[in-house]
C-alpha positions, 0 to 999 in steps of 0.5 A: 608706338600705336598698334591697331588690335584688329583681327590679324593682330588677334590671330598673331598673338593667339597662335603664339600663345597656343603655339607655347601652350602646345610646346609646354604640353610636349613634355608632359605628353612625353612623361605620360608616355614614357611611364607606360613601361612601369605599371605602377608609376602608369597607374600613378599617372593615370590617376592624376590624368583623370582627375576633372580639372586634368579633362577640361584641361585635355579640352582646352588642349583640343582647342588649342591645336585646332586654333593653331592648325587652321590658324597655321592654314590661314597664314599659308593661304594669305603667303601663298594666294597673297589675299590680305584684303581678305585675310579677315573673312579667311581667318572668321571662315576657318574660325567657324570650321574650328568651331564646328570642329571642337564642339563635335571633338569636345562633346564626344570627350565629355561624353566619354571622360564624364560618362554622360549619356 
């Protein structure tokens, strides 16, 4: 079977990956939150979530849920307003809002995490 890679195709495979990203995230997310009872094993937490690598990871997770959320907006526009001739201009508009809005979050956290000013 021949697939033809073209946007729809792209966005299908992004949002499931950001989708299993997202749901491998959850429980970690959980474990952080559940420490915050135990001050000592909280400060163990903290330690390890404020390492560098931790931080670009919390950046990769900003931009996973903005690709997943505006994606899931792309599909229920196309289901709802049936444009699948135009679901490509749709996906690059909703793209380019994405990416306005991850260079804005991101620049704000690496000024904050990273302490540049």
């Amino acid at each position: 079977m021949h697939y033809r890679w073209k946007t729809g195709m792209w966005a299908w495979i992004l949002h499931r990956a950001s989708g299993i990203g997202l749901a491998i995230y959850l429980p970690m997310h959980i474990y952080v939150v559940s420490s915050l009872h135990d001050p000592a094993k909280f400060d163990k937490v903290m330690a390890f979530v404020n390492q560098p690598l931790f931080k670009l990871a919390e950046i990769a997770l900003l931009g996973a849920v903005i690709y997943h959320g505006l994606n899931g907006v792309r599909v229920l526009i196309i289901d709802w307003f049936g444009g699948t001739r135009v679901h490509a201009r749709v996906f690059w508009s909703l793209m380019i809002i994405g990416l306005v809005i991850f260079t804005a979050g991101a620049y704000a956290f690496i000024q904050h995490a990273f302490g540049a000013h």
